[in-house]
MARMARDO-594609 format. One line per 2 residues: number of its first residue (from 1); their letters; for each residue z, x, y of C-alpha. Coordinates in steps of 0.1 Angstrom, whole numbers, padded with zeros to 4 digits. Each point is the difference from the previous one (the first is absolute). Layout:
! residues N
NUM> A> Z/X/Y | ... $
//
This chain:
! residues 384
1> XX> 0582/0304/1212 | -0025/0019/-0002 $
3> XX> -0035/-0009/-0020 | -0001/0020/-0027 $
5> XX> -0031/0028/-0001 | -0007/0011/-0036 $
7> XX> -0004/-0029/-0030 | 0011/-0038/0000 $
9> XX> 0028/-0015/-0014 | -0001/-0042/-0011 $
11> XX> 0020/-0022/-0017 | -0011/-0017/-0032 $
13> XX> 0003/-0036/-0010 | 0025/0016/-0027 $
15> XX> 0021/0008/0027 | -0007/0040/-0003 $
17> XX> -0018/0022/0024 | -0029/0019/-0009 $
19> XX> -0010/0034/0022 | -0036/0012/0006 $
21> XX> -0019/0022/0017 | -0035/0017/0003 $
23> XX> -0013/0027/-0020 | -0008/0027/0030 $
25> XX> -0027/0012/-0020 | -0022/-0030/-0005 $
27> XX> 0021/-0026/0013 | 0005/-0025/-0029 $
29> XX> 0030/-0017/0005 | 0026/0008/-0027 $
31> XX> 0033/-0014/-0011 | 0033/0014/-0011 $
33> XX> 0002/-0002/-0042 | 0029/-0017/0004 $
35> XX> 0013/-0033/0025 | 0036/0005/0020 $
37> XX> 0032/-0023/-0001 | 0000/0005/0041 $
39> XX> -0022/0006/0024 | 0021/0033/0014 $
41> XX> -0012/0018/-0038 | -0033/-0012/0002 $
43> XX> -0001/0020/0036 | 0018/0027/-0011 $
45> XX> -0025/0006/-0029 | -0028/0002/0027 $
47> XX> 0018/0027/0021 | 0006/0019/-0032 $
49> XX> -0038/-0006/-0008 | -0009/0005/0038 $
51> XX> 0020/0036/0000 | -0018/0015/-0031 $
53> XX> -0030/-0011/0007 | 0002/0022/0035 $
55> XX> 0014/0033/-0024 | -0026/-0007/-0021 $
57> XX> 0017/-0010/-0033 | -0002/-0031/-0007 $
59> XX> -0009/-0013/-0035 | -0011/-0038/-0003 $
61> XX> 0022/-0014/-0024 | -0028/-0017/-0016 $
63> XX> -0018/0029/-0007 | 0018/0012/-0032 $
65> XX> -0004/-0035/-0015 | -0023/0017/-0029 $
67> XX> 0017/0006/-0029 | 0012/0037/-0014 $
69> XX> -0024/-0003/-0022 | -0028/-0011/0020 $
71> XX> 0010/0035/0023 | 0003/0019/-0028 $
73> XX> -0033/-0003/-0015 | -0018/0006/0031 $
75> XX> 0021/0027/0005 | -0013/0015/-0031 $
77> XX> -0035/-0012/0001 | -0002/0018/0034 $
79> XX> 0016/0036/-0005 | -0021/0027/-0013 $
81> XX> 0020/0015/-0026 | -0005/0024/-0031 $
83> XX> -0013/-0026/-0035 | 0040/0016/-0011 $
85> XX> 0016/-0008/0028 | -0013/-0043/-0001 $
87> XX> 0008/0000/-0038 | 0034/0015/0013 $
89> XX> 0000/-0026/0030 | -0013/-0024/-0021 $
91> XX> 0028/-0001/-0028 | 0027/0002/0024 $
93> XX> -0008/-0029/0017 | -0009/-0022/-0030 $
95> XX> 0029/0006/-0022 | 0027/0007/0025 $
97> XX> -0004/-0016/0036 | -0021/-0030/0002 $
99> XX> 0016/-0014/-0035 | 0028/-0002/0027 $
101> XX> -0011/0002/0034 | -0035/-0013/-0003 $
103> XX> 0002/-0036/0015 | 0026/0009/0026 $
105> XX> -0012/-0006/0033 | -0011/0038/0018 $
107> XX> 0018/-0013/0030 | 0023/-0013/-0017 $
109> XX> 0017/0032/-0020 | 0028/0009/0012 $
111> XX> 0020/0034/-0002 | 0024/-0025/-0023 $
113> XX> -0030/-0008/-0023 | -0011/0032/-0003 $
115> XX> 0039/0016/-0005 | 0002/-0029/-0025 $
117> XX> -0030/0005/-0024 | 0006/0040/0001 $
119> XX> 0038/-0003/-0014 | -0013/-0030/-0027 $
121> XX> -0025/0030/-0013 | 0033/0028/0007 $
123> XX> 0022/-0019/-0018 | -0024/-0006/-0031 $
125> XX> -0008/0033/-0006 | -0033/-0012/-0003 $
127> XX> -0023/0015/0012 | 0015/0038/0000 $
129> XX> 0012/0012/0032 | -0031/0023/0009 $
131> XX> -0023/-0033/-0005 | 0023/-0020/0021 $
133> XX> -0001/0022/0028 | -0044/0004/-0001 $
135> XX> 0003/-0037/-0001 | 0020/-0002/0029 $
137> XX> -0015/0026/0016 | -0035/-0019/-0003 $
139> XX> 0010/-0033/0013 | 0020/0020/0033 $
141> XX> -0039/0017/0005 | -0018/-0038/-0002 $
143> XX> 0026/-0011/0019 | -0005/0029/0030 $
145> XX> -0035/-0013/-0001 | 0009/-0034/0008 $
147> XX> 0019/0015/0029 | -0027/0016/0012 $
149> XX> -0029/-0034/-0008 | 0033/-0016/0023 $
151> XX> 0006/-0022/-0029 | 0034/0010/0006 $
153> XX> 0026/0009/0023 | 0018/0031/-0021 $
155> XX> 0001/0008/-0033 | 0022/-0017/-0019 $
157> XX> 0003/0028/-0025 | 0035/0016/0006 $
159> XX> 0013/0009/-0028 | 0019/0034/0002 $
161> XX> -0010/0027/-0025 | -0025/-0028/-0018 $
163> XX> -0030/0017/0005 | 0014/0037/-0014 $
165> XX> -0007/0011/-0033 | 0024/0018/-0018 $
167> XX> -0014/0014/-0033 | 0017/0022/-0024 $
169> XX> -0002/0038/0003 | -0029/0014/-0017 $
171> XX> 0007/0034/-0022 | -0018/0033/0012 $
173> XX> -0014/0014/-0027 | 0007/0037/-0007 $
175> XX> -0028/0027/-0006 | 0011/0000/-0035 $
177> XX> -0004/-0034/-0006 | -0034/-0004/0021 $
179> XX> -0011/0025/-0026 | 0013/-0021/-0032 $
181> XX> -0020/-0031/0014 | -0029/0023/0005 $
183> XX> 0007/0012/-0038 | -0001/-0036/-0009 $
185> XX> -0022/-0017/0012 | -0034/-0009/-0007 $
187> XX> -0020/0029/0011 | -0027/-0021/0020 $
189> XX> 0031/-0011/0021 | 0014/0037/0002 $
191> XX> -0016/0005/0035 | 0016/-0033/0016 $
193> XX> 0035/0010/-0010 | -0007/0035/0018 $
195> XX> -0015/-0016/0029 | 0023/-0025/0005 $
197> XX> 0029/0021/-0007 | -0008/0034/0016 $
199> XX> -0027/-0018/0031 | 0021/-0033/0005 $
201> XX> -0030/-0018/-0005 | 0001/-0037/-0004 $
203> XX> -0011/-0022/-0037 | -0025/-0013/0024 $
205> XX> -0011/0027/0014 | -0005/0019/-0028 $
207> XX> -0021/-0024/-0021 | -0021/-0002/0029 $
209> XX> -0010/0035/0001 | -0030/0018/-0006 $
211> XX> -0015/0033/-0010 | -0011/0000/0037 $
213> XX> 0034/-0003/0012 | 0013/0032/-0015 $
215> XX> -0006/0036/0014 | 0008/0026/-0026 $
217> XX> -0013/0028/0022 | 0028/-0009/0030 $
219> XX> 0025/-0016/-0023 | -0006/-0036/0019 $
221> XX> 0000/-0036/-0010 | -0016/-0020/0030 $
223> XX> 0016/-0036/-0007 | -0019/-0027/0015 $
225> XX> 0003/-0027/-0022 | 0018/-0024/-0022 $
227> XX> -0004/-0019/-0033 | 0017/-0032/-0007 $
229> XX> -0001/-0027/-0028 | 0007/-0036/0004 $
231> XX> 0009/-0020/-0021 | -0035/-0020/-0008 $
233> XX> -0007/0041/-0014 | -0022/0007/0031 $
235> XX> -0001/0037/0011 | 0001/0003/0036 $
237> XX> -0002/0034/0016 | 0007/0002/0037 $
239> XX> 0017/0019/0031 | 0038/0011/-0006 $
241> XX> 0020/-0025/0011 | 0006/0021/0038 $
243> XX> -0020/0023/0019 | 0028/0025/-0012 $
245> XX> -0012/-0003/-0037 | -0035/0016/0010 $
247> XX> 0012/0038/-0004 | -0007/0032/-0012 $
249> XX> 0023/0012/-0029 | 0004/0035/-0008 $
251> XX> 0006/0009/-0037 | 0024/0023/-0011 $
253> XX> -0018/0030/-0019 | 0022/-0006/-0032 $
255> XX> -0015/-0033/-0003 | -0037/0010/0005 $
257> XX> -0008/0016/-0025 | 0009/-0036/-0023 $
259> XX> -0024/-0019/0027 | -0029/0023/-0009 $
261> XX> 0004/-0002/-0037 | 0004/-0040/-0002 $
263> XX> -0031/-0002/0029 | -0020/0020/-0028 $
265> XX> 0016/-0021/-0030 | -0001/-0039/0013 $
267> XX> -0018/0000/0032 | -0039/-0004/0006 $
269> XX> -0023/0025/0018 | -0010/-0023/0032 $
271> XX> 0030/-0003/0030 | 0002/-0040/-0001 $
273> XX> 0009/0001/-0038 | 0037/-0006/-0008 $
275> XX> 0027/0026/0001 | 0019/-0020/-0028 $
277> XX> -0015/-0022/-0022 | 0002/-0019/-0035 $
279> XX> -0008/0010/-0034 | -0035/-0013/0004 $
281> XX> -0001/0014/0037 | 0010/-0032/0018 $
283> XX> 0022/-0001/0024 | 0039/0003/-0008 $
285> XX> 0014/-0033/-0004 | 0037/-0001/0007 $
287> XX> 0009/-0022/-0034 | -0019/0031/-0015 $
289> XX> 0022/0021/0021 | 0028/-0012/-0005 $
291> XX> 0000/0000/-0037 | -0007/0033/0001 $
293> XX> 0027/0007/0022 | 0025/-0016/-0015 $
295> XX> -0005/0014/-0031 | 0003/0036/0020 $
297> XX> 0032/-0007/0017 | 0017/-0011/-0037 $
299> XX> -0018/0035/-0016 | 0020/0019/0031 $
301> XX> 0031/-0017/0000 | -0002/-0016/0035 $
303> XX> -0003/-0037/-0008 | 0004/-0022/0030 $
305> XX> -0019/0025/0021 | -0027/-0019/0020 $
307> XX> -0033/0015/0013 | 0004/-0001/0030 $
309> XX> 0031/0028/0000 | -0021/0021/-0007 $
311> XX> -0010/-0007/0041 | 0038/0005/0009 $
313> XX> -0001/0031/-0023 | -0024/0015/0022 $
315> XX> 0013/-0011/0032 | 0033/0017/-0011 $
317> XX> -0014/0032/-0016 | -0016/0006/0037 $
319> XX> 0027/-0006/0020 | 0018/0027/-0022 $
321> XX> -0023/0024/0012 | 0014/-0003/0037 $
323> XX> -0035/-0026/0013 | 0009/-0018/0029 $
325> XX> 0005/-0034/0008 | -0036/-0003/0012 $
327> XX> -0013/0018/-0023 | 0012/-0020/-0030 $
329> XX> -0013/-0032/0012 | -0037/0020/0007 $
331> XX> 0000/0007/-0036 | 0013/-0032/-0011 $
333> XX> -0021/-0020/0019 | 0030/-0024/0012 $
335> XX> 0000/0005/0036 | -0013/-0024/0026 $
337> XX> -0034/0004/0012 | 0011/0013/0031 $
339> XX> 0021/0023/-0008 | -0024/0010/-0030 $
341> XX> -0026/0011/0025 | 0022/0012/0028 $
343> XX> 0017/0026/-0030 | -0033/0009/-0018 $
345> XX> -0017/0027/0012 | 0037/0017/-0001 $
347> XX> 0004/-0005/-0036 | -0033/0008/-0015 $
349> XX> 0010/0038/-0001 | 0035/-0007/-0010 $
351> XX> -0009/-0023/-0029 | -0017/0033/-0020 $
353> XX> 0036/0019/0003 | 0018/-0029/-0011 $
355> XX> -0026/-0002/-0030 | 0003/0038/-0006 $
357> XX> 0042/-0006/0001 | -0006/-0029/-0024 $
359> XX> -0012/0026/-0026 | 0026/0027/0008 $
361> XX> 0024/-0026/-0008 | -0014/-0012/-0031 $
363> XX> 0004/0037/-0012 | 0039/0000/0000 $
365> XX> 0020/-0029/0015 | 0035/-0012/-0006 $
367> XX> 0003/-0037/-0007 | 0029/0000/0020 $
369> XX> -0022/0009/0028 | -0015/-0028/-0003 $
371> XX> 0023/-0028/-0007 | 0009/0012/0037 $
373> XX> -0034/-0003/0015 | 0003/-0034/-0015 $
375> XX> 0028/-0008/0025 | -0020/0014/0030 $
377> XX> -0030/-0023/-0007 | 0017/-0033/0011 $
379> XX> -0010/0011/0035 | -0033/-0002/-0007 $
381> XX> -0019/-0038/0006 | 0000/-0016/-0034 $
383> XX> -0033/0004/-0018 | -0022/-0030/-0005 $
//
């Protein structure tokens, strides 16, 4: 028989056979993780071992010996990420997969595990489906990244669907009831509902701007920035999430006209002070906000109405006036950065017509217009 050319495989006093071989990379000698009932497994493991090493994917089995948790943290403490998105990260991981998956083994979790500890959570009801599938959706991404650090072979994260959300329907607000929140609302917060209704801009977004940011001459909001509060109460303005969120926003005429009169009313003279502020000209805090938003929605008769429909409102009313595909996601911001850039320079013209058609509809529209323009908007990427 022939000697055998990659690794070594001896018998133990226990009567089991052990396989080893050399690490071609710095040539420490290394050992299967586990011993072999006969010697013909022990020298079939090497050819396995032998064969991937020559396709270039093999994974020592010894390398996901660090715990999920161990992986997870230094996931976490080495991504840069938005102060929102690691309190996101953060919670997810502490309340809903370490508690279960923590002290597995990375190497060590299965497909079975995973499929396991996502229909415990299913099954409970707890958390809610949406949270279940960011969960999921966060340990598939840590996992990917073990892939990659060759801490393992393939994800083990399989499960169909798991990672989807499927949240409720939002309403589309029609014009009428835009105006009734408008009509009751606090009037500092008048300009937000317009803006976020009419411009699609998002809460973060909008608490970030300044009187800088808004051309009254050309009928422009030039978004390049984003507010967000944690939970410690830190304010913490930034980039949009994607290169797509920096953009220029035309503003339909009917709507100016309100911008200028709440600049002049609540807004400082210099362009870094605050579009929208408090009552003692700090900046908005969303308890503040929500209060008063709350209390708005009751006055108008559209409890349950979040915020951020007043986004999809927007996103709907300009489909409605015939914006294309491209178009909508220049306005919107939701594109990828590719295609954000490659679709740019095409839109910027367009984006005034579609501002000027915002304003011909708000003159005289039928709601049920719009309820289907709600319809067509499913094609659109879901906002973030």
């Amino acid at each position: 028989m022939a000697k055998r050319q990659f690794g070594s495989v001896r018998r133990l006093p226990s009567g089991h056979w052990q396989a080893r071989y050399r690490d071609p990379a710095n040539g420490r000698l290394l050992s299967a993780p586990q011993t072999f009932t006969t010697k013909a497994n022990a020298s079939l493991w090497l050819s396995v071992v032998e064969a991937d090493l020559a396709r270039g994917c093999f994974v020592d089995p010894k390398a996901g010996d660090v715990s999920v948790r161990e992986y997870a943290e230094h996931w976490l403490d080495h991504r840069v990420l938005r102060p929102r998105t690691v309190e996101l990260y953060r919670g997810l991981l502490d309340r809903y997969v370490l508690p279960s998956l923590g002290e597995v083994q990375l190497g060590k979790l299965t497909p079975l595990t995973v499929r396991g500890w996502h229909s415990r959570m299913a099954k409970a009801g707890k958390p809610g489906p949406i949270t279940i599938a960011k969960a999921y959706r966060l340990l598939k991404t840590i996992c990917s990244t073990a892939v990659a650090d060759e801490l393992l072979v393939r994800n083990p994260c399989n499960v169909k669907g798991a990672a989807v959300e499927r949240s409720k329907e939002r309403p589309v607000l029609s014009v009428a009831q835009i105006d009734a929140l408008v009509g009751s609302i606090d009037p500092r917060y008048k300009g937000m509902v317009l803006l976020g209704s009419w411009c699609g801009l998002r809460l973060g977004e909008l608490l970030a701007l300044t009187r800088g940011d808004i051309d009254l001459v050309n009928g422009l909001i030039y978004v390049t920035k984003s507010a967000a509060e944690l939970k410690s109460g830190e304010r913490v303005v930034g980039p949009p999430k994607t290169a797509a969120g920096i953009r220029k926003v035309a503003i339909p005429p009917h709507v100016l006209p309100a911008v200028e009169a709440h600049l002049d009313e609540f807004t400082g003279p210099d362009s870094a002070d605050l579009v929208f502020v408090g009552t003692k000209g700090q900046a908005v805090r969303r308890a503040s906000l929500y209060t008063a938003w709350l209390a708005a929605v009751n006055g108008a008769g559209l409890e349950g109405t979040h915020f951020h429909d007043l986004r999809h409102t927007g996103a709907t009313l300009a489909a409605m006036t015939g914006a294309s595909t491209k178009e909508l996601m220049s306005r919107l911001g939701h594109a990828s950065p590719v295609a954000a850039l490659r679709y740019q320079h095409a839109t910027e013209n367009r984006d005034v017509a579609i501002a000027e058609a915002l304003s011909e509809l708000a003159i005289g529209t039928s709601n049920a217009k719009i309820d289907g323009a709600a319809k067509e908007i499913s094609r659109f990427p879901k906002p973030e």
